[in-house]
C-alpha positions as CSV (number, residue, x, y, z in Angstrom):
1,X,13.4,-20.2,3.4
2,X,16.9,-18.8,4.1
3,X,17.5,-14.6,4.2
4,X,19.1,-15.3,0.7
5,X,16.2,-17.3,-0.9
6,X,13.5,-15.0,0.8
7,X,15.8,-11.6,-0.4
8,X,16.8,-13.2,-4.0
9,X,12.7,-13.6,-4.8
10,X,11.2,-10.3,-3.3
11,X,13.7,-8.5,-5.1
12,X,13.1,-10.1,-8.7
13,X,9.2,-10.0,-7.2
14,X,10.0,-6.0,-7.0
15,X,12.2,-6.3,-10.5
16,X,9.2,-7.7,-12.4
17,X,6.7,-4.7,-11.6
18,X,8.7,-2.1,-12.6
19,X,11.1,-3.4,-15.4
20,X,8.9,-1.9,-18.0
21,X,9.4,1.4,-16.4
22,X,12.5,1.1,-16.2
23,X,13.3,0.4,-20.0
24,X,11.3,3.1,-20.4
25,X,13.4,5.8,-18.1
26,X,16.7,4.2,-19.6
27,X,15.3,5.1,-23.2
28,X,14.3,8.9,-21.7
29,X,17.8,9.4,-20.4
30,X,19.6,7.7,-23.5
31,X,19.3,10.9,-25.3
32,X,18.2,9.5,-28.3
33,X,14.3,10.6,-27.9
34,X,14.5,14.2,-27.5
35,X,10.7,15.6,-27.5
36,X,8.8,12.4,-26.9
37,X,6.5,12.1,-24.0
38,X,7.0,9.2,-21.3
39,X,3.1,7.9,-23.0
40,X,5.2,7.6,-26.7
41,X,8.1,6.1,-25.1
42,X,6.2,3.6,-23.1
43,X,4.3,2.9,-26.2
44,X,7.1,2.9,-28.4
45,X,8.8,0.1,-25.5
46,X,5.6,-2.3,-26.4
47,X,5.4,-1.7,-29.8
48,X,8.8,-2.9,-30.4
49,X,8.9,-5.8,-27.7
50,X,11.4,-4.2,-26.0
51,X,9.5,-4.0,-23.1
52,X,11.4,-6.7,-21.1
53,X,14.6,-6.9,-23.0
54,X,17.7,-7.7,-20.9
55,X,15.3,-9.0,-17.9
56,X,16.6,-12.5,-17.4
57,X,20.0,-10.9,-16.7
58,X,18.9,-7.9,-14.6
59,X,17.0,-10.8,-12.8
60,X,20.1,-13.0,-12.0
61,X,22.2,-10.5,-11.0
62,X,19.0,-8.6,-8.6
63,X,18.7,-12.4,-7.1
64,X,22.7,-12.9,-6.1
65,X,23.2,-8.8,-5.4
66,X,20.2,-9.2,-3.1
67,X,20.6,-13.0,-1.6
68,X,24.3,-12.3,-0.9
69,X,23.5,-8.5,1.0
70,X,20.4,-9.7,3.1
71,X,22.4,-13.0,4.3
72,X,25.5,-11.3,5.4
73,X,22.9,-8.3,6.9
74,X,21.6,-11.7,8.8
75,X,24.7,-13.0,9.8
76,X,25.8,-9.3,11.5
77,X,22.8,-9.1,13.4
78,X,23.1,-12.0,14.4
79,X,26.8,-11.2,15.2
80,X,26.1,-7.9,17.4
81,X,23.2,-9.4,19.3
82,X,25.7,-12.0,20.4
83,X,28.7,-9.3,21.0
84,X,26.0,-6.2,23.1
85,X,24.1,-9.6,24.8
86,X,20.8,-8.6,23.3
87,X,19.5,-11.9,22.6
């Protein structure tokens, strides 16, 4: 597979494990739950099926974001190896 293909799937990979978390912090920060424990929050996030709301986007932009940085990472290397003779 490509840099971008291989970069685009670890990072949704990486996205899937901690989305839930991550819905969870978002809720902490909002404001909007002052004096409820992470454990309520979290609980709160399943409860409602909120747990993996807005993923499909998050994912599509975390593949393209991610794809786009490792290939041009790839094509640099590849650049400056060429450019300092370090084959």
């Amino acid at each position: 597979l490509s840099p971008f293909f291989t970069a685009g799937i670890c990072s949704n990979l990486a996205w899937l494990t901690v989305w839930p978390f991550d819905v969870v912090k978002t809720k902490k920060q909002s404001g909007k739950f002052e004096g409820r424990s992470v454990m309520w929050l979290l609980r709160d996030t399943v409860r409602t099926g909120d747990m993996y709301r807005g993923l499909s986007v998050g994912l599509v932009r975390s593949f393209f974001a991610n794809g786009i940085s490792m290939e041009v990472y790839t094509r640099v290397e590849k650049e400056l190896k060429i450019v300092f003779n370090d084959r």
